[in-house]
MARZA-708433 format. One record per residue (C-alpha): x, y, z; residue number from 0; residue in one letter. Coordinates in Angstrom, 3 decimals. Layout:
BEGIN
         u         v         w   nr  rest
         X         Y         Z  NUM     a
...
END
This chain:
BEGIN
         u         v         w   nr  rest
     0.000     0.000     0.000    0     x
     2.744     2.398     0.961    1     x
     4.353     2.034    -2.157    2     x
     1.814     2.424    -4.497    3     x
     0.518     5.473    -2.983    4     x
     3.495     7.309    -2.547    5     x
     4.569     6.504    -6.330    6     x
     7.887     4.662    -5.530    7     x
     9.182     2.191    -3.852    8     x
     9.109     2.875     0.422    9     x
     9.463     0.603     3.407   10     x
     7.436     0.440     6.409   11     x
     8.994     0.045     9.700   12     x
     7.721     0.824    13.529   13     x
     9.257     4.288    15.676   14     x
    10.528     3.675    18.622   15     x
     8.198     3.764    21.770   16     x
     6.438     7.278    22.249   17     x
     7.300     8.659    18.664   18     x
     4.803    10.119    16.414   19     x
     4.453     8.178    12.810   20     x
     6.729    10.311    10.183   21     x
     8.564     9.705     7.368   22     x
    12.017    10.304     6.287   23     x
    11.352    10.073     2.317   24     x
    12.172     6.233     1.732   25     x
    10.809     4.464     5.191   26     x
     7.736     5.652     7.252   27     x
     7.680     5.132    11.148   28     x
     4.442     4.048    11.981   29     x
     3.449     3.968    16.054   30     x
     4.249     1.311    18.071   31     x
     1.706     1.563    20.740   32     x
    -1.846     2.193    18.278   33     x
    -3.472    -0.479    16.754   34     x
    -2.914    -2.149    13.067   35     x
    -5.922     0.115    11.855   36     x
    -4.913     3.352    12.868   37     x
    -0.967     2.366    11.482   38     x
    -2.717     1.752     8.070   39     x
    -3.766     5.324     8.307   40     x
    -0.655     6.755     9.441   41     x
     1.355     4.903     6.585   42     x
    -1.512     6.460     4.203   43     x
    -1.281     9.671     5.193   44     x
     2.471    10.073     5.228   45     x
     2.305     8.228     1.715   46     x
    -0.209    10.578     0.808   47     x
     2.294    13.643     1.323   48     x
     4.936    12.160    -0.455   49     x
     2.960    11.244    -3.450   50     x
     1.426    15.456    -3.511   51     x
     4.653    16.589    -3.275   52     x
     4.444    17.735     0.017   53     x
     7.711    16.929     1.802   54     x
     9.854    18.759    -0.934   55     x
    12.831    20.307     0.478   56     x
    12.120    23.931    -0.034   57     x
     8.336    23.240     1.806   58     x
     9.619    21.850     4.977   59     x
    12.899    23.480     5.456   60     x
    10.860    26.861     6.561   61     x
     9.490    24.118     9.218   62     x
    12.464    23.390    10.962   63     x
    13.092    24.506    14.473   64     x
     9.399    25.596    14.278   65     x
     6.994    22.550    15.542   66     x
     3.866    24.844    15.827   67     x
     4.243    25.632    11.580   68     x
     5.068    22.531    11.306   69     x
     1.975    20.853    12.765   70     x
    -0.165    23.681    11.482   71     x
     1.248    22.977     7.991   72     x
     0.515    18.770     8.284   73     x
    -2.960    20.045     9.000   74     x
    -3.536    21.993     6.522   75     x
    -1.753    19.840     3.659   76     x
    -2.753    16.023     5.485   77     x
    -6.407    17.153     4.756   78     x
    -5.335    18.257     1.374   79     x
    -3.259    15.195     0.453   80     x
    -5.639    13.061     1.546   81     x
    -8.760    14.418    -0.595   82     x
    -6.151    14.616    -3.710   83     x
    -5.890    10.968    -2.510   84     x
    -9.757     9.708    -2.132   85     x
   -10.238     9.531    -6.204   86     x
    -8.082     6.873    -6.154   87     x
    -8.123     5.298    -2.624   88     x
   -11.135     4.790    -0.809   89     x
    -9.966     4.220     2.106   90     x
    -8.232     7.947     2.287   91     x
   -12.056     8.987     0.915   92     x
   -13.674     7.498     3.954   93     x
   -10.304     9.826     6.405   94     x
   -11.571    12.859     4.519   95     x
   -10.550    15.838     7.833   96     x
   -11.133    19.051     7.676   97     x
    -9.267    21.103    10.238   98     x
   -10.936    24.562     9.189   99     x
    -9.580    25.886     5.689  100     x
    -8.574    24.730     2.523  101     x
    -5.921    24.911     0.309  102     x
    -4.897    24.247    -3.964  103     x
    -0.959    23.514    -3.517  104     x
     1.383    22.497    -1.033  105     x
     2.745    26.081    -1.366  106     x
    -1.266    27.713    -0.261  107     x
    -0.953    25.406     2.652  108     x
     2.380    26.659     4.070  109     x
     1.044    30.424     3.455  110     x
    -2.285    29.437     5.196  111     x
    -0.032    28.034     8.191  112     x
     2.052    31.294     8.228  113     x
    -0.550    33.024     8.390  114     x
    -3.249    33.807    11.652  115     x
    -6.381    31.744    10.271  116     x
    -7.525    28.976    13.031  117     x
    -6.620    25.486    11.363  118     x
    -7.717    22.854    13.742  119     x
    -5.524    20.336    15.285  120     x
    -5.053    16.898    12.838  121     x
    -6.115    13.612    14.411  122     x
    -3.532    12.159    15.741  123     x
    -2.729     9.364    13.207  124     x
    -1.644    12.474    10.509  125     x
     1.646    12.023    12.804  126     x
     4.251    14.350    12.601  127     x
     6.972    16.067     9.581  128     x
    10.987    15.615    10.807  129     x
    12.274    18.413     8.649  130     x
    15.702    17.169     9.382  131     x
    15.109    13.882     8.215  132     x
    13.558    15.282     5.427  133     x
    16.282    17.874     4.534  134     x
    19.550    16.373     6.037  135     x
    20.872    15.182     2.272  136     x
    21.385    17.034    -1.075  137     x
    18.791    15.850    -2.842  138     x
    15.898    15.412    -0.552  139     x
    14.083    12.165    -0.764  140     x
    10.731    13.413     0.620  141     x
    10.437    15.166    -2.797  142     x
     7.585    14.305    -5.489  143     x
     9.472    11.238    -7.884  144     x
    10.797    13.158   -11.182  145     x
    12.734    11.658   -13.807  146     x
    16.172    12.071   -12.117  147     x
    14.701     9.435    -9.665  148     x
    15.371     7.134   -12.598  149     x
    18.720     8.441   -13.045  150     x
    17.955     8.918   -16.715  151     x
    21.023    11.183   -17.970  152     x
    19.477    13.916   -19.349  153     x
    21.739    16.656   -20.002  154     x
    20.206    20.095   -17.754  155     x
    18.021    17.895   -16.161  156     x
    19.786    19.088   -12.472  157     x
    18.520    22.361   -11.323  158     x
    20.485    24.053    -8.915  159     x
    19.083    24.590    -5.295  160     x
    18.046    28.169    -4.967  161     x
    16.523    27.921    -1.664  162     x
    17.560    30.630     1.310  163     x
    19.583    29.597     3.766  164     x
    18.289    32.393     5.950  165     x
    16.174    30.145     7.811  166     x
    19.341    27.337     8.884  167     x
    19.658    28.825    11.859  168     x
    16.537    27.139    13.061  169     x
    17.733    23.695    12.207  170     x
    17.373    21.259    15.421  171     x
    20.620    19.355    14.418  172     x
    23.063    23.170    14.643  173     x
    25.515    21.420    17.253  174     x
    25.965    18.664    14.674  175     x
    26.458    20.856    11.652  176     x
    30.111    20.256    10.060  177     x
    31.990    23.475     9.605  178     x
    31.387    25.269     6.282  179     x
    35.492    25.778     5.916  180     x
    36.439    21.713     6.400  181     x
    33.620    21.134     3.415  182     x
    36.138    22.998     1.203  183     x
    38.484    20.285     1.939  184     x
    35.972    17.835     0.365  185     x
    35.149    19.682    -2.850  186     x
    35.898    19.136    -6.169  187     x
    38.505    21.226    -6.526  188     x
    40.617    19.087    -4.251  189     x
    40.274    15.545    -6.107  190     x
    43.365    14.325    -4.723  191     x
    42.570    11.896    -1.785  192     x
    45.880    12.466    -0.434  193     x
    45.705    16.625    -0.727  194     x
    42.271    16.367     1.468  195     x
    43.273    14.488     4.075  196     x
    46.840    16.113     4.420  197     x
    44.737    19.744     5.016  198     x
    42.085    17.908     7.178  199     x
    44.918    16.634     9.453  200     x
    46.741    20.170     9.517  201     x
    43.523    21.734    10.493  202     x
    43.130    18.949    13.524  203     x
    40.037    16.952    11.921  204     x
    42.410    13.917    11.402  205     x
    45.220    11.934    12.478  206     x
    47.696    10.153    11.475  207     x
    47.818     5.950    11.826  208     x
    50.217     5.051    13.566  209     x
    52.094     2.994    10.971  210     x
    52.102     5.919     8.587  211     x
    55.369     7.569     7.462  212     x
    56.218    11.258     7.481  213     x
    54.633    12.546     4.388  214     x
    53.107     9.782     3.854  215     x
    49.648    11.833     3.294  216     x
    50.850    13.216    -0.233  217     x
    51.544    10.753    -2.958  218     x
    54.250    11.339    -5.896  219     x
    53.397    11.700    -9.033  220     x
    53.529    14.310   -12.094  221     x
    51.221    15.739   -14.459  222     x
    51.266    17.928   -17.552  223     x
    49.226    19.694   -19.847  224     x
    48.702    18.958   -23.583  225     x
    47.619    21.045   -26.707  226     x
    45.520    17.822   -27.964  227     x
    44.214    14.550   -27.350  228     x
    46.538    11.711   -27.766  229     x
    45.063     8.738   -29.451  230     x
    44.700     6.602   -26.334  231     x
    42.522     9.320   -24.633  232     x
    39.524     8.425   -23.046  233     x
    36.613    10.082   -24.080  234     x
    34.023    10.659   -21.217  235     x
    30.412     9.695   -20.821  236     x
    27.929    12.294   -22.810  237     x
    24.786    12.567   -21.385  238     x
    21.684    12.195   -24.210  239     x
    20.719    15.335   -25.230  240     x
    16.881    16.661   -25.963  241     x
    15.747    19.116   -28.398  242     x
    14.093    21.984   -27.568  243     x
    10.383    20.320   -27.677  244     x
    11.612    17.574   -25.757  245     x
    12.265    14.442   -28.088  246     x
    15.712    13.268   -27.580  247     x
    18.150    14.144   -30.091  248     x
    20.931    12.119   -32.171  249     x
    19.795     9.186   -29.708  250     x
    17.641     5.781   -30.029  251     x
    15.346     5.846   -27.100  252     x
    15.296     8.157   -24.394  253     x
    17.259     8.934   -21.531  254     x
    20.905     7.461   -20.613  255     x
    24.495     8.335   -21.235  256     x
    26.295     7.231   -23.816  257     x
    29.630     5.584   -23.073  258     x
    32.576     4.422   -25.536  259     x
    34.264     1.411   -26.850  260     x
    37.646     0.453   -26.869  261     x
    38.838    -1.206   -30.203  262     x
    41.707    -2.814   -30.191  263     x
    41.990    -4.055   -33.527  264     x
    42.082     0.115   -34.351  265     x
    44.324     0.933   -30.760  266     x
    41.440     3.237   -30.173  267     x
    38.418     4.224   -28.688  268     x
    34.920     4.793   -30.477  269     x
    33.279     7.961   -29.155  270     x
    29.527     7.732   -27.793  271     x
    29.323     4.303   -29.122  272     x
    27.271     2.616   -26.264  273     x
    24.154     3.869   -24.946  274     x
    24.328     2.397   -20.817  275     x
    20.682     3.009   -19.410  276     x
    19.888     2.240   -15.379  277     x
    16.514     2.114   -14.404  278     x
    14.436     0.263   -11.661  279     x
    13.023    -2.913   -12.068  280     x
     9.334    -4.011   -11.414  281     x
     9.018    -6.664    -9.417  282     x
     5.802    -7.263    -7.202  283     x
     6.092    -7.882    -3.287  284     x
     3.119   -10.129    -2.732  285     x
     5.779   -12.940    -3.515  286     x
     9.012   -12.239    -1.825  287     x
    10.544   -15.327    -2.783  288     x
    13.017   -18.010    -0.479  289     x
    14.911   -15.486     0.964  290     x
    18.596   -14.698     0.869  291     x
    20.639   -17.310     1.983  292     x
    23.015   -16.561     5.194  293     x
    26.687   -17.675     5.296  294     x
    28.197   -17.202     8.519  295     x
    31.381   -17.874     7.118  296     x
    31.271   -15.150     4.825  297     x
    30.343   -13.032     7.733  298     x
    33.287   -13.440     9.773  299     x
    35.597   -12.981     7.237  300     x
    34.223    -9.731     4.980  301     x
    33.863    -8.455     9.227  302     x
    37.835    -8.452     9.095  303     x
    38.118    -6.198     6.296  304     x
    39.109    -2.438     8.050  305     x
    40.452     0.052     5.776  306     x
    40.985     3.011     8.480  307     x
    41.942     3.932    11.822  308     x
    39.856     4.039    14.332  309     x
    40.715     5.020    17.959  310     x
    40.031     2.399    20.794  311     x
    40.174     3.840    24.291  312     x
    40.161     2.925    28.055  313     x
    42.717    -0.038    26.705  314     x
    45.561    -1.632    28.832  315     x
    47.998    -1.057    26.173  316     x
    48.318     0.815    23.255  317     x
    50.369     4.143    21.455  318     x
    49.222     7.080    23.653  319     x
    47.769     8.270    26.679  320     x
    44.193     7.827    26.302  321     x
    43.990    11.568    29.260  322     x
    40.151    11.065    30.179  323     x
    40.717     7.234    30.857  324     x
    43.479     7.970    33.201  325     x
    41.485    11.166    34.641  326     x
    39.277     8.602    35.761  327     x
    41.691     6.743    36.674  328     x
    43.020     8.814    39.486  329     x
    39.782    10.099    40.271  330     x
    39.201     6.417    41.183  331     x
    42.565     6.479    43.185  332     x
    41.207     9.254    45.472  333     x
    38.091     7.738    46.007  334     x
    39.569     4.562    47.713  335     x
    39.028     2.571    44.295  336     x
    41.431     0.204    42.739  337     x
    40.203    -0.507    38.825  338     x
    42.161    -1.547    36.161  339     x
    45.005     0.444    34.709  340     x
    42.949     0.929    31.038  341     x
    44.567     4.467    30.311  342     x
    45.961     4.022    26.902  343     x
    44.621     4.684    23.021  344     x
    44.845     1.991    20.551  345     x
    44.962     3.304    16.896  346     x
    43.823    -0.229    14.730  347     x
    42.211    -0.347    10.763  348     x
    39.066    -1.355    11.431  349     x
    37.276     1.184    10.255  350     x
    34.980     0.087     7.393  351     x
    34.192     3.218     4.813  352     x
    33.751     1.138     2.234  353     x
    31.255     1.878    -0.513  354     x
    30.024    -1.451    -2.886  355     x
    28.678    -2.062    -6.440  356     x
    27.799    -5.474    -7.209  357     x
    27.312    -6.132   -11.497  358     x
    24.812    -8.461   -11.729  359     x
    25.163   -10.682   -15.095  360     x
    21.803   -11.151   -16.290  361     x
    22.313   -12.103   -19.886  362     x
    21.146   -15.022   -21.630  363     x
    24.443   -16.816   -21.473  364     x
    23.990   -17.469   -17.831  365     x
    21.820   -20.086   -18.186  366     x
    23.817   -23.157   -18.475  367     x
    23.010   -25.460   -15.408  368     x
    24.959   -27.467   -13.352  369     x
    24.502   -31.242   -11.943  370     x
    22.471   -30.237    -9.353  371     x
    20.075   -28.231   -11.808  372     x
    20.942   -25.027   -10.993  373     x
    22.303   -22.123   -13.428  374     x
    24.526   -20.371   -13.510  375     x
    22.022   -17.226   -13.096  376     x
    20.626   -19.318   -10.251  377     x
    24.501   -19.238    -8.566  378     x
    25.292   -15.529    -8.863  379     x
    21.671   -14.692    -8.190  380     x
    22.534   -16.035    -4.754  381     x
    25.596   -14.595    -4.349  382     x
    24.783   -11.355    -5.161  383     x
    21.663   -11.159    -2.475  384     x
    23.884   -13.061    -0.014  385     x
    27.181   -10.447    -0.375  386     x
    24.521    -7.107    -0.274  387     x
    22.880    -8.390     3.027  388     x
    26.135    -9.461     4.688  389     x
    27.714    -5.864     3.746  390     x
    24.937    -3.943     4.621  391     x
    24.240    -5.592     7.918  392     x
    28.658    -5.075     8.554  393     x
    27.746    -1.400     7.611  394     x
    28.898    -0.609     4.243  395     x
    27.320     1.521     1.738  396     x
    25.847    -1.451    -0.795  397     x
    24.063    -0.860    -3.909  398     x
    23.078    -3.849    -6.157  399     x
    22.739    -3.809   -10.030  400     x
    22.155    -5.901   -12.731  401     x
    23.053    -5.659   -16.436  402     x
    22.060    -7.042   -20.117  403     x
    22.185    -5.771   -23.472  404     x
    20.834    -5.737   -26.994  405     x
    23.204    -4.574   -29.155  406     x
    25.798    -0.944   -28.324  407     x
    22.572     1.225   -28.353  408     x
    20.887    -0.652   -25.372  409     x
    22.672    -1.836   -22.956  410     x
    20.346    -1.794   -19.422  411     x
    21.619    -1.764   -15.696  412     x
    18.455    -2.855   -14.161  413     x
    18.393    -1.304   -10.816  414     x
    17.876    -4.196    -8.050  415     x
    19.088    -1.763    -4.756  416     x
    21.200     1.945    -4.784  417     x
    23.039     3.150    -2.307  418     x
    20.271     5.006    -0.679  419     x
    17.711     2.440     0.030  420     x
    17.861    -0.536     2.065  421     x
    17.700    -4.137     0.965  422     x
    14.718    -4.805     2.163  423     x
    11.370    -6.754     0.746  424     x
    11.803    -4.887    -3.031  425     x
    15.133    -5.301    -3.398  426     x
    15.039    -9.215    -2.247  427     x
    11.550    -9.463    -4.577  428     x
    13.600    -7.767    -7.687  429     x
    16.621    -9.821    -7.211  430     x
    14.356   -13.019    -6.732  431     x
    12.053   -12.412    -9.912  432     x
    14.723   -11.058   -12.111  433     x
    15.068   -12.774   -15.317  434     x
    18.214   -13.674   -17.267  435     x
    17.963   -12.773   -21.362  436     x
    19.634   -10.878   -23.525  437     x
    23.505   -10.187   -24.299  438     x
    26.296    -9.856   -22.547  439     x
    28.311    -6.249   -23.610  440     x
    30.930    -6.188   -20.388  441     x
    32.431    -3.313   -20.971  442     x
    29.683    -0.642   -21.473  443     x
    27.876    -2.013   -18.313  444     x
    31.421    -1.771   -16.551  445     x
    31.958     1.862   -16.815  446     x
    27.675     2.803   -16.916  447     x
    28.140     1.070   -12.842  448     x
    31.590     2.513   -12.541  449     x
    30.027     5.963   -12.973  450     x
    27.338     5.504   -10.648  451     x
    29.821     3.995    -8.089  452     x
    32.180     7.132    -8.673  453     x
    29.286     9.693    -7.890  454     x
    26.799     7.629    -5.317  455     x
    28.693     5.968    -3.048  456     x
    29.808     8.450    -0.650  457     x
    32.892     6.443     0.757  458     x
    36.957     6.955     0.628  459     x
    36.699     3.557    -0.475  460     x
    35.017     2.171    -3.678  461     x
    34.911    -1.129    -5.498  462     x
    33.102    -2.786    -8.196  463     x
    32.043    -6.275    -7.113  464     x
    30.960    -8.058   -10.497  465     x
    29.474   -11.590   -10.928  466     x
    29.827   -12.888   -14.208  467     x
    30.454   -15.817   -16.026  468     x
    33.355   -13.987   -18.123  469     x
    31.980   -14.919   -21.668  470     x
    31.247   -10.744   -22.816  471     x
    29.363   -11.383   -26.117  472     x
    26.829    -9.240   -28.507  473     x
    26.237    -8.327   -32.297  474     x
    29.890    -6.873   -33.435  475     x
    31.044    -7.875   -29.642  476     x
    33.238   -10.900   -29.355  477     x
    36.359   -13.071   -29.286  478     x
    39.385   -10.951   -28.565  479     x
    37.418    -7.286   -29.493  480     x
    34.989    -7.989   -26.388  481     x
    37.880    -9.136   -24.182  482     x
    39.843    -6.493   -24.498  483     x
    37.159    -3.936   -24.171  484     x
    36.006    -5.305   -20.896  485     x
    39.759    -5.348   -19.276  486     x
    39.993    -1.692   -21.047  487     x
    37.148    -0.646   -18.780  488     x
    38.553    -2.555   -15.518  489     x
    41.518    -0.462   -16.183  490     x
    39.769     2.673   -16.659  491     x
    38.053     2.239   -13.303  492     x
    41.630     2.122   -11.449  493     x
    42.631     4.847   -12.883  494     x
    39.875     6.625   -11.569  495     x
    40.494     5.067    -7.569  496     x
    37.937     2.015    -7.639  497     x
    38.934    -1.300    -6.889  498     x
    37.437    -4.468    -8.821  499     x
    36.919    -7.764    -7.878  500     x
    35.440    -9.730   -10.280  501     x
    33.768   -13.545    -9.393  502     x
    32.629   -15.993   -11.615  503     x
    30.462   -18.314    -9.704  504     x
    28.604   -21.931   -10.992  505     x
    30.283   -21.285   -14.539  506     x
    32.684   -23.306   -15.972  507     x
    34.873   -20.763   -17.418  508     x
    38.255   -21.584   -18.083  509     x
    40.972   -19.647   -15.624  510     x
    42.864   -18.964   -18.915  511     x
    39.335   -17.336   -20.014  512     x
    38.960   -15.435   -17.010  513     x
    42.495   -13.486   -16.689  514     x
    41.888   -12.432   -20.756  515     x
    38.798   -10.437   -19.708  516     x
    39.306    -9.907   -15.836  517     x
    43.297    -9.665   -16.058  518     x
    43.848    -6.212   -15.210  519     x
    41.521    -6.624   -11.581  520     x
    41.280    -9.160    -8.363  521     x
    39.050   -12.335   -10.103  522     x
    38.394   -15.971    -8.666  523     x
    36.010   -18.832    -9.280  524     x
    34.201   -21.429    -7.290  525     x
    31.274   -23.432    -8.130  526     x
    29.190   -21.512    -5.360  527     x
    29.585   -18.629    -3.511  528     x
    30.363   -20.935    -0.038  529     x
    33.357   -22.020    -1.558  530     x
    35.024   -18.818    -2.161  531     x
    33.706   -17.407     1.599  532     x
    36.555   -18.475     3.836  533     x
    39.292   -16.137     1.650  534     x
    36.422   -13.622     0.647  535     x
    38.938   -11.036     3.081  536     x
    41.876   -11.949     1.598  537     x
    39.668   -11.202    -2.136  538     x
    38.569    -7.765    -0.605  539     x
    41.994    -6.928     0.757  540     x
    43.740    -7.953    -2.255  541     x
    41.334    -5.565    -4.862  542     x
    41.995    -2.630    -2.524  543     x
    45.574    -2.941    -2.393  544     x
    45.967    -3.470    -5.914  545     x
    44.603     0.120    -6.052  546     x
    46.486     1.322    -4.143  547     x
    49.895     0.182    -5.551  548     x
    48.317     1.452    -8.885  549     x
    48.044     5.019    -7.444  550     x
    50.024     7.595    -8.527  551     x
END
């Protein structure tokens, strides 16, 4: 219900005990202590606002600090949502409330709660609006779904945010606000990794691991300009262009970016030759499927991967003075105490901030089935549901895809979970009911997920998990040209500071097979996923130091 009232795909969990029902644009809290009727209305009406629009970023960021607008404004645009609602719903036509006015637009309804009318006070199922929940990212997900939801490339198709800030002074989260001058640190401007942290150390934001050398923070290297292009340049994705009335121009279809090709028949690449699309795939809830299957061996060892420092305190030994610890310590003393001498820090790499992409193969050539009946599709299908939950539940940032194609003009990353939503009962029904057809054109789908790994994941660290059976093939795509293509794009995703590990599980593809298309990155195979768990660190570990050796 939630999700086909609200237009998009949104989980329903409870709040904790006491909290209002509210949404944070992908999950909405429902009560714990009401009854299963009055949650069904609370998920409606919430729904309800996301679907009108309501929750947009420039509505409810005048709303924050503010909880008398804010519930004057739920009011006001609950009763509005939901009568926008009843032509379609009939249970929201039977919750029709009207709490003294009426208004058009989510915009008349935050003027009528500016202004002095008397709007009654919403039942109390209409819950409650979190602006900060609402407004805490860039793009805020209690907006109305547009056609950048789809991530369809359209060039212009990003608006820039013109809202004041006037009003951020009212935020409820000030205390936690990170400082306007370390953000500079982060921006584009500074895109070496090395640069950033050096500054973020000198400012006192960061330290230093204990293992690291002196300078260590800045990496060698040298760069220079050119007049021109050489011939192994690497053109970048173009975005699809439209025409002034709309219709998309010098393109087949709509929407996506178009990547190129490497030939190396030529020693060259083919501008805009692949069109990459991603877009979300139907699937329907009411059957779920078997599950995802748990491997506690995988667990334990994808747990041991740590990739920063993190600082462990009260221990009995370690590489500094941990002072608080050993205030306590002696405040202990004094007090006739005698507790354990814990007064030292402990710098260790077990910080995670690792962000994942796992490349689904879900062409036609992953059908072949094994002795036990099972394909091949069957086997990474698995794997891929099995390595998303145990990442996400270890807390990395995990977003699943899959990919096909149909000749260079249509290659599609079917989009099973991103980065922002959890994997959770739509992600488990796509990956369950997804289908395996189609062609298998490697190296476009490589670099469409590389890009969306390079912009959406958020983390320090990146890599490209892909599960394929190794055998890239489509019309004009093959033998050697397809090979080399696909290990082209591995290589071009180093380059730009993403690790790949690439697993080919349940196929029987030669190792000889493998290192022609997978050469350049990390790659193993098993017959399932269970037998490549107990060295799936050392996998991990070995992809991200690869990387970095690769560096500059």
């Amino acid at each position: 219900m939630a999700t086909h009232v609200a237009g998009r795909a949104v989980e329903v969990a409870v709040a904790r005990a006491g909290e209002s029902a509210y949404t944070d644009g992908t999950t909405v809290f429902v009560s714990s202590d009401r009854p299963a009727d009055e949650q069904r209305r609370e998920v409606l009406v919430q729904c309800a606002l996301l679907a009108a629009g309501s929750l947009e970023r420039r509505l409810v960021r005048p709303l924050r600090g503010r909880p008398s607008l804010a519930r004057r404004y739920l009011a006001v645009e609950g009763s509005r949502a939901l009568v926008e609602l009843a032509g379609r719903s009939a249970l929201a036509a039977a919750l029709t409330v009207d709490v003294g006015v009426r208004s058009a637009t989510p915009q008349d309804s935050l003027k009528v709660a500016r202004g002095r009318a008397t709007i009654a006070d919403p039942p109390a199922w209409f819950g409650t609006i979190r602006p900060a929940q609402l407004t805490s990212s860039d793009t805020a997900p209690g907006a109305r779904p547009t056609d950048s939801d789809l991530r369809l490339r359209v060039a212009g198709s990003n608006t820039p945010d013109d809202t004041p800030d006037d009003e951020a002074a009212d935020d409820e989260d000030d205390d936690a606000r990170e400082s306007k001058i370390l953000k500079l640190f982060a921006a584009p401007a500074f895109t070496s990794q090395g640069l950033s942290e050096f500054l973020r150390k000198l400012m006192g934001t960061s330290r230093s691991g204990a293992d690291d050398a002196a300078g260590g923070e800045l990496r060698g290297g040298a760069m220079h300009r050119s007049s021109a292009a050489g011939p192994d340049a690497r053109p970048l994705p173009t975005p699809i262009r439209f025409t002034d009335d709309g219709r998309p121009g010098a393109a087949i279809g709509v929407g996506g970016a178009l990547h190129p090709e490497w030939d190396v028949h030529r020693k060259r690449y083919l501008a805009d030759w692949c069109r990459v699309l991603d877009f979300p795939l139907r699937a329907s809830t009411a059957n779920p499927g078997a599950g995802v299957p748990v491997d506690d061996v995988l667990r334990r060892r994808l747990s041991r991967v740590g990739l920063g420092p993190k600082v462990l305190r009260g221990r009995a030994d370690g590489d500094d003075l941990d002072v608080e610890a050993l205030t306590d310590f002696f405040v202990d003393l004094r007090s006739g105490h005698s507790p354990p001498e814990h007064v030292y820090l402990e710098r260790r790499k077990i910080a995670r901030n690792l962000g994942v992409l796992i490349l689904l193969d879900a062409s036609g050539s992953a059908t072949d089935t094994d002795a036990s009946g099972l394909t091949v599709h069957d086997h990474q299908r698995r794997a891929a549901g099995t390595l998303a939950a145990t990442l996400e539940e270890l807390g990395d940032r995990v977003a699943v895809y899959a990919f096909r194609s149909e000749g260079r003009h249509a290659v599609h990353l079917p989009t099973i979970k991103t980065f922002g939503q959890r994997f959770g009962a739509v992600g488990r029904a796509r990956l369950d009911q997804l289908q395996a057809s189609g062609y298998t054109r490697l190296g476009a789908a490589i670099r469409g997920a590389g890009e969306i790994l390079k912009n959406e994941a958020g983390t320090p660290n990146r890599l490209l998990l892909v599960l394929s059976d190794g055998h890239p093939h489509d019309d004009d795509y093959e033998g050697r040209y397809a090979e080399a293509d696909a290990h082209k794009a591995l290589e071009e995703l180093r380059a730009d500071g993403m690790a790949c590990l690439c697993l080919s599980v349940g196929a029987s593809t030669g190792l000889e097979a493998l290192e022609r298309v997978f050469g350049s990155a990390s790659f193993a195979s098993a017959p399932t996923l269970a037998a490549l768990s107990p060295r799936m660190d050392e996998l991990f570990l070995s992809a991200l130091r690869e990387l970095a050796v690769s560096s500059p």
